[in-house]
C-alpha positions in Angstrom: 0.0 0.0 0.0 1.3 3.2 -1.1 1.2 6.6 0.2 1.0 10.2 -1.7 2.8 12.9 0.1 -0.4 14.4 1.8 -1.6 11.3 3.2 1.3 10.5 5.2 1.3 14.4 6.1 -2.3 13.9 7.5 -1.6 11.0 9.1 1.5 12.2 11.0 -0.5 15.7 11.9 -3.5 13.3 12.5 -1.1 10.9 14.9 0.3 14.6 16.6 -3.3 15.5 17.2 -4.4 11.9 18.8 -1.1 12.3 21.2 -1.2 15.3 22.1 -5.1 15.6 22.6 -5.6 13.8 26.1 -3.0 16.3 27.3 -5.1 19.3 26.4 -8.2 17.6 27.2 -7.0 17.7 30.7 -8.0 21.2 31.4 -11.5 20.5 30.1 -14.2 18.2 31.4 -15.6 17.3 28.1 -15.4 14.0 26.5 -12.1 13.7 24.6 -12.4 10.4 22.7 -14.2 8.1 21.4 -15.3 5.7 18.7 -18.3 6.0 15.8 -19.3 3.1 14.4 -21.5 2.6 11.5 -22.6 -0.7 9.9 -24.3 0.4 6.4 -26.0 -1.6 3.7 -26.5 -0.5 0.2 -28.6 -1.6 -2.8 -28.6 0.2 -5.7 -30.1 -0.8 -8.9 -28.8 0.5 -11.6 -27.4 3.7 -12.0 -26.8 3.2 -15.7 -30.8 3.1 -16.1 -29.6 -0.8 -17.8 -27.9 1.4 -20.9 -24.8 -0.7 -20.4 -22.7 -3.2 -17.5 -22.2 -2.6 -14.1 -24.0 0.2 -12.2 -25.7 -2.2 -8.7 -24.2 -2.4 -5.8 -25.1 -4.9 -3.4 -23.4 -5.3 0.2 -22.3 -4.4 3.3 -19.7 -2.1 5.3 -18.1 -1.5 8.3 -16.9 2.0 8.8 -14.6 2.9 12.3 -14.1 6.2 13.0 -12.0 6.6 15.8 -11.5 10.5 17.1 -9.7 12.6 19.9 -11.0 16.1 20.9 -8.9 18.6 23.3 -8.8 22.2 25.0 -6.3 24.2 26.8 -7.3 27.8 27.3 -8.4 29.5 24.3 -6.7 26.3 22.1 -8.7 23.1 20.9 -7.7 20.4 18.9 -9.2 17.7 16.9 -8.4 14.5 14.9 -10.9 12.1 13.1 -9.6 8.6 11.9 -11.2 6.1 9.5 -11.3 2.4 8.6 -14.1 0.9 6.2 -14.5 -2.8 5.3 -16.9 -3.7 3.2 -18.4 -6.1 0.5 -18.8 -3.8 -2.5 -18.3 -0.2 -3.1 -20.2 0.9 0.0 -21.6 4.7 0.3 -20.7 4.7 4.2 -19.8 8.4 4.1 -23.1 10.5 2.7 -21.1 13.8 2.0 -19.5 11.5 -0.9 -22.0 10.8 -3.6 -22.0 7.8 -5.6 -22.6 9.2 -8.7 -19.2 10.0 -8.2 -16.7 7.5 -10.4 -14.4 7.4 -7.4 -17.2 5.8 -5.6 -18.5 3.9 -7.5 -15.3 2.0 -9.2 -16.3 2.4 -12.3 -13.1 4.6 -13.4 -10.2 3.3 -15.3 -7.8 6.0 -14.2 -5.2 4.9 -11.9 -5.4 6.7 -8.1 -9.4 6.9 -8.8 -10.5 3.7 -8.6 -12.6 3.4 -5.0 -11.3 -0.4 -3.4 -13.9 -2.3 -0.9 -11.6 -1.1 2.0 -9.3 1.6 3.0 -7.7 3.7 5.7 -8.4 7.2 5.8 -8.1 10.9 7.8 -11.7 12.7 7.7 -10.6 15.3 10.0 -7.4 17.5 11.3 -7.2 20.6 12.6 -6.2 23.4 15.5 -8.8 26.2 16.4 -8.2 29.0 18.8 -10.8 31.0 19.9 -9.1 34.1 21.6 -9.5 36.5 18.7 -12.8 38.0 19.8 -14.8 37.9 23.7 -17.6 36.1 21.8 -17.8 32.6 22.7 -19.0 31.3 19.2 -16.1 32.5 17.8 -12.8 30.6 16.3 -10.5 30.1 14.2 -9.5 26.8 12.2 -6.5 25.2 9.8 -6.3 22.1 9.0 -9.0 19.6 7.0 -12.2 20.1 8.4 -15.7 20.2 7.9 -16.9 23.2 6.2 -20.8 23.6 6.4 -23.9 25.8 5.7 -27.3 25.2 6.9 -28.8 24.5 3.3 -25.8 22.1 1.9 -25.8 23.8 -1.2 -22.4 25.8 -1.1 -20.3 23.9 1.4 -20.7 20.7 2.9 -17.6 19.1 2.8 -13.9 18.1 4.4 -11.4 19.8 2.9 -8.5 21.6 3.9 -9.0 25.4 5.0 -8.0 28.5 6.9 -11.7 29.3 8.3 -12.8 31.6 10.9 -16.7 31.3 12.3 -18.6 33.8 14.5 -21.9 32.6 15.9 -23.7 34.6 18.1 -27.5 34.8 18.9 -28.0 37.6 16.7 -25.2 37.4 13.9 -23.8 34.5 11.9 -20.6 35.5 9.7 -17.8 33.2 8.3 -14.7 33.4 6.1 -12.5 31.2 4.7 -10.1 30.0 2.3 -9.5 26.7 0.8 -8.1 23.7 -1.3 -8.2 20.4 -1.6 -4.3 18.7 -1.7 -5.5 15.4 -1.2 -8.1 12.9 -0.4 -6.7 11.5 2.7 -7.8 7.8 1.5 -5.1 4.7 0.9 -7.2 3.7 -2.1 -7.8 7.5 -3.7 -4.2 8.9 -4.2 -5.4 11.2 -6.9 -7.5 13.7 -6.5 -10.4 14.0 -9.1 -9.6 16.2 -11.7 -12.3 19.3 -10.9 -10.2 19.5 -7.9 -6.8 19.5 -8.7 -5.6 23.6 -8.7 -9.0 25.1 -7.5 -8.3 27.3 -4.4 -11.8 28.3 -3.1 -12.4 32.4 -1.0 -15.5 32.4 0.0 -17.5 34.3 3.0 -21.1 34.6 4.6 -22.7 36.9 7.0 -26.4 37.0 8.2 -28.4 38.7 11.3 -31.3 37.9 12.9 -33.2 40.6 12.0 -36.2 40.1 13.9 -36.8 36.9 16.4 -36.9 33.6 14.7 -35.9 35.2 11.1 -32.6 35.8 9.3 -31.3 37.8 5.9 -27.8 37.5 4.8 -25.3 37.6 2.0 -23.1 34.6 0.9 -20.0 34.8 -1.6 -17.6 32.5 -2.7 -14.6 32.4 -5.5 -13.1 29.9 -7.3 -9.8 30.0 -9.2 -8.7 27.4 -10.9 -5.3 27.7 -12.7 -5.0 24.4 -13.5 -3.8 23.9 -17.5 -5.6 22.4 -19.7 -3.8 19.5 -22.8 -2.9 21.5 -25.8 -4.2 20.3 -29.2 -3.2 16.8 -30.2 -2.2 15.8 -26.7 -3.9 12.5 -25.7 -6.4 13.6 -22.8 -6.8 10.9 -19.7 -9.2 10.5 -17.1 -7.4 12.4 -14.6 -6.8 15.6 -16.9 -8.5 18.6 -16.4 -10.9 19.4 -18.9 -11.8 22.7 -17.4 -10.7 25.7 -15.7 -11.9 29.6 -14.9 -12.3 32.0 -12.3 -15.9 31.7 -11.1 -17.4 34.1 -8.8 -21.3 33.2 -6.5 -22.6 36.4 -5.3 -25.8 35.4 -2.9 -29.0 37.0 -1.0 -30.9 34.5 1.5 -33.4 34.3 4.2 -35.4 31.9 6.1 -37.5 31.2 9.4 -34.5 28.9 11.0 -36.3 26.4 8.7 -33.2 24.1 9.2 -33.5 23.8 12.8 -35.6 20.9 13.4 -36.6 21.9 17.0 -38.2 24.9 15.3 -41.5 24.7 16.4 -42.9 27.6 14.4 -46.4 27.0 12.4 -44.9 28.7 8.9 -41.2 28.3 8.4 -39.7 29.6 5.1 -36.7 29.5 3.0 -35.4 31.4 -0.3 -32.1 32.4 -2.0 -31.3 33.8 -5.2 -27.8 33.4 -6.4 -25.7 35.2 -9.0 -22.7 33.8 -11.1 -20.3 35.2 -12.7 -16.8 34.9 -14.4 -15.5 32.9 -17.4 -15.1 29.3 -18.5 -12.5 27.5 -20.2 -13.7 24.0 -21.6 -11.3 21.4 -23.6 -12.7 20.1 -26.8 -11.3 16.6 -27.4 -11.8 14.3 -30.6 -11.9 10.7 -30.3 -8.9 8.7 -32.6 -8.4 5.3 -32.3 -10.3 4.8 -29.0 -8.7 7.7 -27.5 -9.7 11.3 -26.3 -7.1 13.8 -28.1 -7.2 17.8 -27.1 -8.3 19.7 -30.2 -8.7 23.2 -28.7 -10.3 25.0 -26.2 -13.8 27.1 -25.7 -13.4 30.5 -23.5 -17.0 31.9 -22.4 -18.2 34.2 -19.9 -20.8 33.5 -17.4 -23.6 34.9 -16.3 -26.1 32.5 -14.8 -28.5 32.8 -11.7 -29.9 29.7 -9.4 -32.7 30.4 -7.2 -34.5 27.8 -3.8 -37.6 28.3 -2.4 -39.6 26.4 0.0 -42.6 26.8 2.3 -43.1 24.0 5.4 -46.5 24.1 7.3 -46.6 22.6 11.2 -50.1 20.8 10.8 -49.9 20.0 15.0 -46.7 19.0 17.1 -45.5 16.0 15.4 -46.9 15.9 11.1 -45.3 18.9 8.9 -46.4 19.2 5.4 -44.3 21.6 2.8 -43.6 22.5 -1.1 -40.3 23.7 -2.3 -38.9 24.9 -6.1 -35.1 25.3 -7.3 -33.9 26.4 -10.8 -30.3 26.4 -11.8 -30.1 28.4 -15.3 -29.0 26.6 -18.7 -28.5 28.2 -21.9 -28.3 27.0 -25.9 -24.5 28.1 -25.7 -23.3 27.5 -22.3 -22.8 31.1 -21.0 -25.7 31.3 -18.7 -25.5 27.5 -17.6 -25.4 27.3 -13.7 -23.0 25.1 -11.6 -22.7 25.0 -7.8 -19.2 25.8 -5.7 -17.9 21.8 -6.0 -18.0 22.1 -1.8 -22.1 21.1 -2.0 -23.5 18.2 -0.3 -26.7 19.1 -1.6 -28.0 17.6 2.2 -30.0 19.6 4.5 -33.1 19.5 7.2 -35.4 21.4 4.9 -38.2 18.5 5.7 -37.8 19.5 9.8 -36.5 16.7 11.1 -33.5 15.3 12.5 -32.2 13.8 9.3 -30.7 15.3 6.3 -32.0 14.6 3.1 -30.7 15.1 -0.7 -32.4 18.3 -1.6 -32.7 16.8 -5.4 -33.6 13.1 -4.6 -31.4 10.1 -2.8 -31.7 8.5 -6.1 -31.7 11.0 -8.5 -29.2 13.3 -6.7 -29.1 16.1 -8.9 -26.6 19.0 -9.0 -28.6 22.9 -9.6 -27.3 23.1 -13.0 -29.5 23.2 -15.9 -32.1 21.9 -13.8 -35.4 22.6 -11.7 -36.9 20.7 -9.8 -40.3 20.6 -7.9 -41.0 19.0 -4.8 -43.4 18.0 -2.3 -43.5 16.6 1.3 -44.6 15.3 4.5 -42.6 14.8 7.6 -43.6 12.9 11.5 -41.3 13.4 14.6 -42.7 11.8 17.8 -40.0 13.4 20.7 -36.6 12.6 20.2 -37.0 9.0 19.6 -38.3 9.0 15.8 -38.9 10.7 12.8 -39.6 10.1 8.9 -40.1 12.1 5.6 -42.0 11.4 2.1 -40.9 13.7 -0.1 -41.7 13.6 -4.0 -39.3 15.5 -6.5 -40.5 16.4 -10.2 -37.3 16.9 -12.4 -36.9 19.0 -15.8 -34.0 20.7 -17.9 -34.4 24.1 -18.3 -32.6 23.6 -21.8 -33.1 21.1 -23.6 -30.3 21.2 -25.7 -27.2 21.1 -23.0 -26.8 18.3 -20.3 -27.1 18.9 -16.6 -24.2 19.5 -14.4 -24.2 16.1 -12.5 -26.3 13.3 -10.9 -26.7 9.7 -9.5 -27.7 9.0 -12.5 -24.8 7.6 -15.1 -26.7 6.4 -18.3 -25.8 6.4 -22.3 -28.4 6.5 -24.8 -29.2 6.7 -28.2 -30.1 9.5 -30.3 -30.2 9.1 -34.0 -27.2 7.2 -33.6 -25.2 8.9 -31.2 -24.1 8.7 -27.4 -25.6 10.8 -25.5 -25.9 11.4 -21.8 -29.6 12.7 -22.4 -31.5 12.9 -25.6 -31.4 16.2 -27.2 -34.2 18.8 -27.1 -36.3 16.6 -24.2 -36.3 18.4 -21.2 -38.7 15.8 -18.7 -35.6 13.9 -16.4 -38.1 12.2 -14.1 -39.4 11.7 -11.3 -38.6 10.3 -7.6 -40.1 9.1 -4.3 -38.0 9.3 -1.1 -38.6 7.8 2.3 -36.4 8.2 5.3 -36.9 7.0 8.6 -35.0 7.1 11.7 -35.0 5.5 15.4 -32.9 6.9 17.9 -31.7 5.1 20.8 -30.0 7.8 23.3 -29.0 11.7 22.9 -24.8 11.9 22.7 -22.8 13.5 24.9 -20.2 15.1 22.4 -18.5 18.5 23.1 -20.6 20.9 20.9 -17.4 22.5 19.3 -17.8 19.6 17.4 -21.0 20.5 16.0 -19.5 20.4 12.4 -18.2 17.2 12.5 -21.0 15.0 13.9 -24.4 15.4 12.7 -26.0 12.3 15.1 -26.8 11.9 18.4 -25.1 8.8 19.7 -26.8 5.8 18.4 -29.4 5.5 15.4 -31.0 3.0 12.8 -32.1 4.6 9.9 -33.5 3.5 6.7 -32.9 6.3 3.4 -34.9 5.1 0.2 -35.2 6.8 -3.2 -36.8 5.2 -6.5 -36.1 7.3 -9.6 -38.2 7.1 -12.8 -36.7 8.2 -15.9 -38.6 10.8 -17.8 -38.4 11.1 -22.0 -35.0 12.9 -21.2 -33.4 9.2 -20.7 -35.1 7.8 -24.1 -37.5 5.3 -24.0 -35.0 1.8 -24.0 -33.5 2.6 -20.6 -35.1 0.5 -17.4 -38.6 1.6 -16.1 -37.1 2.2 -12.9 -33.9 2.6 -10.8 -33.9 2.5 -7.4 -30.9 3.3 -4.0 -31.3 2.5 -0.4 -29.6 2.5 2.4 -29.8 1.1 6.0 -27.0 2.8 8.9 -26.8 1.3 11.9 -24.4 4.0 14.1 -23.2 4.0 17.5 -21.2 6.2 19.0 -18.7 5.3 22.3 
């Protein structure tokens, strides 16, 4: 087993961190270690929509995450191990999406392909709190989760210099960011989107009256990665694009994502603006391989908009309806893509759990798309809740593809490839069901409110079945569905 450069830096930063924690956890009575453990089983059939081989998964995994949290003064510490062993290509982590050829072990590139198990750092990093009086203030560096209430700018690990303040009445963070490595014995490339991409990016909002905030969210991307010159043989792990992309954001909302919200009407909505410009690598294919044959400069201007509306029909039943559109345009310009930190995952149903905004089948990124959902949600205390949510799915061109998705099919279109068929806009449509017992609250230090998103021990059940609309042509399967059941405890 080999290891790049950055993994073995995480793992001796990681190893400082887990020896030197205890010591700092000394002058804090907070729980300083522990142990998450998570049993998950997948069946997922078939992301191809049967358009060719492979695309189920079928198994089991066992995923260890052992972790060590310290403070001394206005210092804290915190290091996040993991080990996964599994059957098949097992989604154990949820801020990783299948779709993703790294996942899913369907690449051909070498450092990309996903194995059944692995050794991995999640998490490193130092904070220090002492810049301001505030008490939800600090500052971070090192690989660490970076997180928004919504999902749909940052919900990811990745290396950073971020500094959060949190107060009652003000929310406001600023960062910077890039992604060296993935950490993971199997993954010792990182995906080609990635490579070069240094992310600014800041957010401020106020509770302007109670129970209600308004802000402004920003982020930048620059990506000076190069791109093949003509008649260079282009490989899996080759950039194939590059720019300077700037997000420019107004939002507000009711505290919809808190699920102990108990109002009778919460509310969400954000309008986004993006700008900047967009080099793309055209690439002919000789002899069964991709060759460069120039590049495509545009500018962009695009805009992406989310709305949603959740009604509290008595303590424990919510009902709600929510709309997002991510532009497209017949020559690229105006088509929208999201920051690359997105989870997409949120608690816009008002629960406990955090569900794919765009479907735990479908899994749609907000370019080029809308999408139109409805849904219901239960929570009985703290011991259960559930949510049945139905998306409705549509290009808003029909003549360019969507940015990304769960879905990995090729068609046929008057003879050609395509990833959709051209000038259909209906993609489909989807049921979810998720459903969750809990077994006890934790008892985690809540600086690590980032980093764990479950109290300590669960069984939950996440279920989406995806039907193909006239988009996906009318040979693909009826059907394809993905499920998953976690079983996690936490010591």
């Amino acid at each position: 087993m080999t290891l790049n450069p950055w993994m073995k830096a995480g793992l001796g930063l990681g190893f400082a961190l887990l020896w030197s924690c205890p010591t700092l956890a000394a002058m804090t009575a907070e729980k300083n270690f522990g142990l998450d453990i998570k049993i998950t089983g997948q069946s997922e059939d078939d992301r191809d929509l049967g358009t060719r081989s492979g695309g189920d998964v079928n198994g089991v995994g066992l995923d260890l995450r052992p972790w060590v949290y310290g403070e001394r003064g206005n210092w804290s510490a915190f290091a996040m191990g993991q080990a996964v062993a599994a059957t098949d290509i097992i989604e154990t982590d949820s801020l990783r999406q299948s779709g993703n050829q790294a996942e899913s072990g369907s690449s051909n590139a070498d450092g990309r392909e996903a194995d059944k198990s692995y050794l991995a750092m999640r998490e490193f990093w130092v904070g220090y709190s002492g810049l301001t009086a505030y008490p939800g203030e600090q500052l971070r560096f090192g690989r660490q989760r970076l997180r928004n209430e919504d999902g749909m700018w940052r919900d990811t690990n990745i290396e950073a210099l971020n500094w959060t303040f949190d107060t009652t009445l003000l929310r406001a963070n600023l960062g910077v960011a890039e992604r060296f490595s993935e950490y993971r014995t199997d993954l010792t490339e990182l995906a080609p989107v990635d490579k070069d991409r240094l992310h600014v990016y800041g957010d401020i909002a106020t509770q302007w009256t109670p129970g209600h905030w308004a802000g402004l969210r920003a982020h930048h991307t620059h990506d000076n990665g190069n791109l093949k010159s003509p008649g260079e043989t282009v490989d899996e792990l080759d950039k194939t694009r590059t720019g300077d992309l700037t997000w420019l954001g107004l939002e507000a909302n009711s505290d919809a994502y808190n699920w102990r919200n108990q109002n009778l009407v919460n509310y969400w909505g954000s309008v986004t603006w993006l700008t900047g410009d967009r080099d793309s690598l055209n690439t002919t294919t000789v002899n069964g391989e991709q060759i460069a044959s120039g590049k495509q400069s545009r500018d962009v201007n695009a805009w992406a908009s989310d709305l949603g509306i959740r009604l509290r029909l008595d303590p424990n039943w919510q009902v709600g309806a929510a709309y997002a559109r991510g532009g497209g345009g017949s020559d690229g310009s105006s088509n929208y893509e999201q920051t690359g930190l997105e989870s997409n995952r949120s608690n816009f149903t008002g629960t406990r759990s955090r569900v794919h905004r765009f479907g735990e089948a479908f899994r749609g990124e907000l370019g080029n798309l809308q999408a139109a959902t409805l849904f219901t949600s239960w929570q009985l205390r703290d011991d259960y809740d559930a949510s049945l949510i139905y998306h409705k799915f549509w290009r808003v061109d029909g003549d360019q593809n969507i940015s990304s998705s769960g879905i990995n099919a090729v068609v046929e279109d008057n003879g050609i490839n395509r990833p959709l068929i051209q000038g259909e806009k209906d993609l489909g449509q989807e049921m979810d069901v998720v459903v969750t017992k809990y077994f006890k609250q934790g008892l985690l230090p809540a600086s690590l409110s980032q980093s764990v998103d479950e109290p300590s021990a669960l069984v939950r059940l996440r279920a989406g079945v995806f039907k193909p609309g006239d988009a996906y042509g009318k040979e693909t399967d009826s059907y394809m569905h993905r499920a998953f059941v976690d079983v996690i405890w936490r010591f």
